[in-house]
C-alpha positions, 0 to 999 in steps of 0.5 A: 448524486456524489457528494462534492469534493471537499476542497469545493464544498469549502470554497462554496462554504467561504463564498457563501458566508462572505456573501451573507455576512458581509466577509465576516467570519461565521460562527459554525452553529450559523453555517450548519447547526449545533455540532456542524464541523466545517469541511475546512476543519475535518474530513469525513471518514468511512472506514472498510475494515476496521479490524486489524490493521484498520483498527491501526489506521484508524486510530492514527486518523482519529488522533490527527485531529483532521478527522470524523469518523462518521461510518464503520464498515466489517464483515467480521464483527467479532474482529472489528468489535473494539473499533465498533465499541470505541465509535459508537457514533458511526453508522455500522455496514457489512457491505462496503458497496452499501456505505459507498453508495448510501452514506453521502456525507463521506469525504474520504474512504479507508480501505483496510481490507485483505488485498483481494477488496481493495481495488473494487472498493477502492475504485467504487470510491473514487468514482463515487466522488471520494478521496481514498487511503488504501492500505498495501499493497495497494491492489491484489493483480497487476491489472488493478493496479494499473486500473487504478491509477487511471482512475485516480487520474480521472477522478482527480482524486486525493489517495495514498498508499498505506507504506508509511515509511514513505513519509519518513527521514530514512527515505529521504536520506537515502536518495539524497545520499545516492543521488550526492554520489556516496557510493557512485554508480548502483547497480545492485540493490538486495531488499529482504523480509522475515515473513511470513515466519511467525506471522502467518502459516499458509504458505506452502500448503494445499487448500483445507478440505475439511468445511468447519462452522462459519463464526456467528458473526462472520458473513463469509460470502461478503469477506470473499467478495470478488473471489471465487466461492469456497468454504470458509476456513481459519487457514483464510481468516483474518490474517492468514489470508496473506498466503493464498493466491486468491486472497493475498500477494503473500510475503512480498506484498507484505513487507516489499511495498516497506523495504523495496520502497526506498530502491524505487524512490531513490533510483527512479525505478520504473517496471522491470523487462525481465523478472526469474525466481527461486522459491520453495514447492509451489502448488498454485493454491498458497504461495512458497514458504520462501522465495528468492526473486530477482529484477531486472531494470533497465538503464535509464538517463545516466543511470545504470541496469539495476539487479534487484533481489527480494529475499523472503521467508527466512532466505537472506541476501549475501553480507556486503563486503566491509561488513563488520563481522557480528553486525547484524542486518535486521530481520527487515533491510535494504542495501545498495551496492554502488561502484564506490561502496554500499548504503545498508537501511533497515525496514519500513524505509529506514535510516540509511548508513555507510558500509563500513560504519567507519565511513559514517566517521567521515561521511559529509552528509549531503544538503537537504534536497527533498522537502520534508513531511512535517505530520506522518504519512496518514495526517499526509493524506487527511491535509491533502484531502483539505487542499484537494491536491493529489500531489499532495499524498507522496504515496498517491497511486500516481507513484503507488501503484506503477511501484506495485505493478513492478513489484507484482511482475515478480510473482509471476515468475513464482508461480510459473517457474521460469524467466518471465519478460515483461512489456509494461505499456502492453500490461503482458508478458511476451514469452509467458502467455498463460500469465494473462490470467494472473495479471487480469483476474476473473470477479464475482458477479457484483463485484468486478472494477 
C-alpha cells in the first residue's frame, strides 16, 4: 500500500495528538521517537538522478530547509559519487522502480534523469501516491506528456516542472507588460538558444559503431531503461545523450522550456495548427546541428495569430527594429514584436525591456497584477507538497506539460522535413501520418507508462 499524501498524514497527526493530549502542543520525541520530523516540517525525498543537474536539484531542496532527503537513486555511481558521499544517510538504489516500490516513507520523487526516464518514473510516482519534481523538459514524445498531465489530474498530485525561471520577476513582468498594452496587439515573437555549441557535441552525427568498455560502475542496461537496446558508448553518456533522438529532445528541449516560456505565459499560448522547420542534415539517429522552427498559433479571444520562431545551434532571429547598433542580444533571449513596439528579454525568462532602450526612459511600469513567488521555484514545489494543493507549483504539469506538448510538435517538422498540421485533442498530425511513431513511442519490456 502507498503511503498517504503528506498534506493527509499531517491532518491525522493534528487530530490525533489533540485527541490525546487534550489540543495541547506535542513535543516530536512524543508523536514518533527521537529524530521524528513531522510531515508538517519536511518533506521526504528520493531523489532519481542525482548526478548532474540532480546534484543541482538537490542541493536547492536540501537548503530550502523543507527537506529530508531520505533515498538516492543512480545508474552511474561515479557520476552521483559526491551527492552519494554528501548524504550518507540515504538509502542507495540503481533502479528508480525499486525505490518507488520499496522505499514507503518517501512524500515526494525528484526525476532528474535523461529525458527518455522521466515519464515511466514520473508516472510510477504519482501513482504510487507521490508528489513529483521532474526536471525539463518535462517528458521525451508528446504523448507522454499528455500522459502525464492526466495522471497528475487523477492523482491529485503535487508537481512541477524544472523551468525555474517560471518562478522569477522576468516572467512576471513581461506579461504584465503585454497584457497593459506596451507594445499593443503581438503578433510575433523570436526565442533563440546557443545550444548545443559548446555544450554537447552529437548532433549531426551518425550512431558510434565502435563498442568500447562499459565504466566499472555504470549499469548501462538500467541507464537505456525504456529505450531500445544498444551498445553503450561516451557519445551517449552523461550529458551528451541530448543529441540522440532515443535519449533526448535535443537544443529545443533544452533551452525552449527557459526562454520559450514567457511567450506561453504571457499570450496564453495553447498547441499550435501548423508547425514547418529549417535545420541542418538530419539522419534520424541525432538531431540537426541547427534548426530554424516556426509555429503557428491560432487566434484566440481578441488575441491575434501568433508566429513564433525557435532559433538553435548558433542561428539567430533578425535584430528588431530600433535596436540600438552594438547591443547585443544575449546568447539566450526572447523578443515580442507587437503592433506599437517590441519587448526584448534575456533567457531563463528574464527581465523584459522596451526596444528602443529610450523608451524605458518613459515607460510607466504597469501595476503589479499577478502575485509573486516569495521563496524560488524549487522551495515552491516542497510548500506545495506541505499544502497538497496542485495549484500551488506554478509549473505543475497542468501548465508544463500542454506547454511542452506545443513545444514537442515542432520536432516533428525536423525530423520529417515538411509543413506538419497538428490536431491537439486527436494527439495526431493530420497530413504527416508516419509522425504517429514519433509521438507514441515503443518501450522496453518493464518499463512502458
Amino acid at each position: 500500500m502507498s503511503r498517504p499524501p503528506l498534506h493527509t498524514r499531517r491532518k491525522f497527526a493534528k487530530t490525533a495528538a489533540a485527541a490525546a493530549f487534550g489540543f495541547q502542543i506535542v513535543p516530536r520525541h512524543v508523536l514518533g521517537g527521537p529524530g521524528f520530523t513531522p510531515p508538517s516540517e519536511k518533506v521526504n525525498l528520493g531523489c532519481i538522478g542525482v548526478g548532474g543537474q540532480g546534484a543541482g536539484d538537490i542541493r536547492d531542496l536540501d537548503a530550502s530547509g523543507l527537506a529530508n532527503i531520505v533515498a538516492l537513486c543512480d545508474v552511474d555511481l561515479d557520476h552521483a559519487a559526491g551527492t552519494i558521499k554528501k548524504y550518507p544517510g540515504a538509502r542507495l538504489y540503481r533502479d528508480y522502480r525499486e525505490l518507488i516500490e520499496k522505499q514507503k516513507d518517501i512524500d515526494a520523487v525528484l526525476v532528474a534523469t535523461p529525458d527518455h526516464i522521466h515519464a515511466p518514473a514520473s508516472i510510477m510516482a504519482m501513482r504510487a501516491g507521490r508528489h513529483v519534481y521532474v526536471e525539463k523538459p518535462l517528458a521525451h514524445t508528446i504523448a507522454e506528456a499528455r500522459a502525464m498531465r492526466d495522471v497528475a489530474r487523477e492523482t491529485g498530485r503535487v508537481t512541477q516542472m524544472g523551468n525555474q525561471g517560471h518562478a522569477g520577476e522576468g516572467i512576471r513582468l513581461t506579461r504584465e507588460w503585454i497584457q497593459a498594452g506596451a507594445i499593443g496587439k503581438v503578433t510575433e515573437v523570436h526565442v533563440w538558444s546557443d545550444r548545443p555549441g559548446k555544450f554537447w557535441d552529437s548532433q549531426g552525427k551518425p550512431y558510434p559503431t565502435d563498442t568500447p568498455a562499459i565504466p566499472k560502475n555504470l549499469d548501462w542496461n538500467l541507464w537505456l531503461g525504456p529505450a531500445k537496446e544498444r551498445a553503450y558508448h561516451p557519445d551517449f553518456c552523461p550529458r551528451r545523450w541530448r543529441g540522440w533522438w532515443d535519449f533526448g529532445c535535443g537544443a529545443l528541449g533544452d533551452m525552449a522550456v527557459h526562454n520559450a516560456d514567457p511567450a506561453f505565459y504571457a499570450l496564453d499560448l495553447d498547441a499550435p495548427d501548423w508547425v514547418e522547420a529549417e535545420n541542418g542534415p538530419n539522419n534520424n539517429q541525432s538531431f540537426p546541428a541547427w534548426s530554424i522552427i516556426t509555429y503557428h498559433f491560432p487566434a484566440k479571444g481578441d488575441r491575434p495569430a501568433v508566429k513564433m520562431v525557435w532559433y538553435d545551434g548558433g542561428r539567430l532571429p533578425p535584430r528588431p527594429a530600433g535596436l540600438e547598433e552594438g547591443r547585443n542580444m544575449g546568447d539566450n533571449g526572447i523578443y515580442f514584436l507587437g503592433d506599437k513596439g517590441c519587448i526584448l528579454a534575456g533567457g531563463w525568462s528574464g527581465t523584459p525591456r522596451l526596444v528602443p532602450e529610450e523608451k524605458m526612459k518613459n515607460f510607466v511600469i504597469p501595476a503589479k497584477t499577478i502575485p509573486r513567488c516569495k521563496t524560488n521555484h524549487r522551495q515552491e514545489f516542497l510548500e506545495a507538497c506541505k499544502t497538497g494543493k496542485p495549484e500551488d507549483a506554478h509549473s505543475g504539469f497542468w501548465y508544463s506539460a500542454p506547454f511542452t506538448e506545443s513545444l514537442l510538435v515542432g520536432l516533428l517538422a525536423v525530423r520529417y522535413g515538411k509543413r506538419v498540421e497538428w490536431d491537439t485533442k486527436a494527439l495526431k498530425s493530420p497530413n504527416t501520418p508516419e509522425a504517429d511513431a514519433l509521438i507514441h513511442k515503443a518501450y522496453r519490456a518493464g518499463y512502458g507508462i
